[in-house]
C-alpha angles and dihedrals in degrees: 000000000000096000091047096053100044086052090053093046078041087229093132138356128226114190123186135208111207137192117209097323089331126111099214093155138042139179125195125195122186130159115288110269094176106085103254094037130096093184136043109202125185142158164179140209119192118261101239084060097042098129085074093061096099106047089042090065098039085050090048100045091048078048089059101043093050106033107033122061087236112145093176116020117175115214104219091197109230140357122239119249106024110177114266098209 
């Protein structure tokens, strides 16, 4: 409900790749908290699709650069907590 609620208040913004009804890949982007950054961007992809890893967060951070109004994004690396299976 966090995420839901950030996204309505339009405090933050979760967005999900599925696969069929599974969530394997998320992307998370809240306002910068490093000096110099006005984004903070992290993510996570499910390990049992982990060989995807590498072309999700080169798609998402063309996606940025090209679609946000970002000058200086900061990519947090991953989320906590991504789903094993």
């Amino acid at each position: 409900m966090r995420h839901a609620k950030d996204f309505h208040e339009r405090r933050g913004f979760t967005y999900p790749i599925l696969e069929g009804d599974h969530v394997i890949d998320c992307i998370y982007i809240y306002p910068g908290r490093l000096p110099g950054h006005d984004a903070e961007i992290s993510s996570w992809v499910r390990e049992s699709r982990a060989e995807l890893d590498t072309a999700v967060r080169e798609e998402f951070a063309r996606w940025i650069h090209e679609s946000w109004p970002f000058s200086s994004p900061s990519y947090a690396g991953r989320a906590q907590g991504a789903p094993k299976a």
